[in-house]
Structure formats: structure tokens, C-alpha cells
N, C-alpha and C positions, 0 to 999 in steps of 0.2 A: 104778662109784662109787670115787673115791679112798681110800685109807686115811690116816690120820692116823697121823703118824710118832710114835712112842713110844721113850723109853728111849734109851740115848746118855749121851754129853755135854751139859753145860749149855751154852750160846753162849757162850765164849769162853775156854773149860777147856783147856788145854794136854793132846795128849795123851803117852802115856808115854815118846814118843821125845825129843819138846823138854821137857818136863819133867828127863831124864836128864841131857842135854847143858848146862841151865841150872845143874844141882847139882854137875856137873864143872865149869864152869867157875868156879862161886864157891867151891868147894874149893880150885880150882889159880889163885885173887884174881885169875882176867882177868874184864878187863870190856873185852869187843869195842869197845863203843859209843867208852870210854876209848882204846883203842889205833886205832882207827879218828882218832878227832881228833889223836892226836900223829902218826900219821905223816904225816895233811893240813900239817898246821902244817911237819913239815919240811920239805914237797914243795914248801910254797908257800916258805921258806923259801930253800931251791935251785934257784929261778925253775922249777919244774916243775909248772907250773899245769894241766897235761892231769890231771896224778894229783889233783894238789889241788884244781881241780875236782870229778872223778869222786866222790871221796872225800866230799865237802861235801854234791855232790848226792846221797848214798844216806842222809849223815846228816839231812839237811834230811826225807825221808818220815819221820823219828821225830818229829820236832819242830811240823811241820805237814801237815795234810790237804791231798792233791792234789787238787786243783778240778776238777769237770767243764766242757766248755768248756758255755756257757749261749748258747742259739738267740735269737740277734734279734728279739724280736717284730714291732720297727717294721719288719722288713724280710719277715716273712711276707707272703704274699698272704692277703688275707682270703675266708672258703669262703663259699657261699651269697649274695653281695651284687652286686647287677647293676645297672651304671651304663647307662642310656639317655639319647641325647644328642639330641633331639629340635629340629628346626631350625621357629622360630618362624616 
């Protein structure tokens, strides 16, 4: 018989490592997210679109959910159905 998990963290509780790391950094007024976009901006800036890409793309997972790819239905084959072709 399983046990049921008790005690912990609540779902979605920072634990005390990124907690720390979050209070040093608004201490020392960086904000990643901020310095993450000015250096995109300059990269695309000085035609260096590999980096201003890379860069866009990491900010883009904060701003939207990554999609799972979704399975074709019309294209499954259908389970259990048996075509007979009976010649009149």
C-alpha cells in the first residue's frame, strides 16, 4: 500500500537556495529578466542575431507556455472497427 506524501513545501514555494539568490539580487537592483533584454536588443542591434535570438528564445518561456505537440486524431487508425467488403 502506498503512503501518502505529508509535510514539505506547498506547490510552488521557492526553496531556500532561490529564495536567497532572489533577495541578493533585488538588494544589488539587478533584475536578470531586464538585463537579459538589453543585451538581446544590442545583439540584434550589431546584426548578431544568433545571440539575439538565443536570448529572445529563453525570454519567450517566461512570457508564454511551451505547447505540447497534440496527436492527429483524423490521422489515428481507428481500434476495434472491421470493414468487410463483400462482393454482391
Amino acid at each position: 500500500m502506498a503512503r501518502k506524501k505529508s509535510g514539505g513545501r506547498a506547490a510552488g514555494t521557492r526553496n531556500k537556495r532561490s529564495l536567497k539568490v532572489a533577495e541578493q539580487l533585488e538588494e544589488l537592483g539587478c533584475d536578470p529578466i531586464e538585463a537579459l533584454a538589453t543585451i538581446a536588443k544590442l545583439a540584434q542591434a550589431n546584426n548578431d542575431f544568433t545571440l539575439a535570438a538565443s536570448i529572445y528564445k529563453e525570454l519567450a518561456g517566461y512570457c508564454a507556455a511551451k505547447l505540447r505537440p497534440v496527436e492527429d486524431i483524423n490521422m489515428a487508425e481507428p481500434e476495434g472497427i472491421r470493414v468487410t467488403i463483400v462482393d454482391a
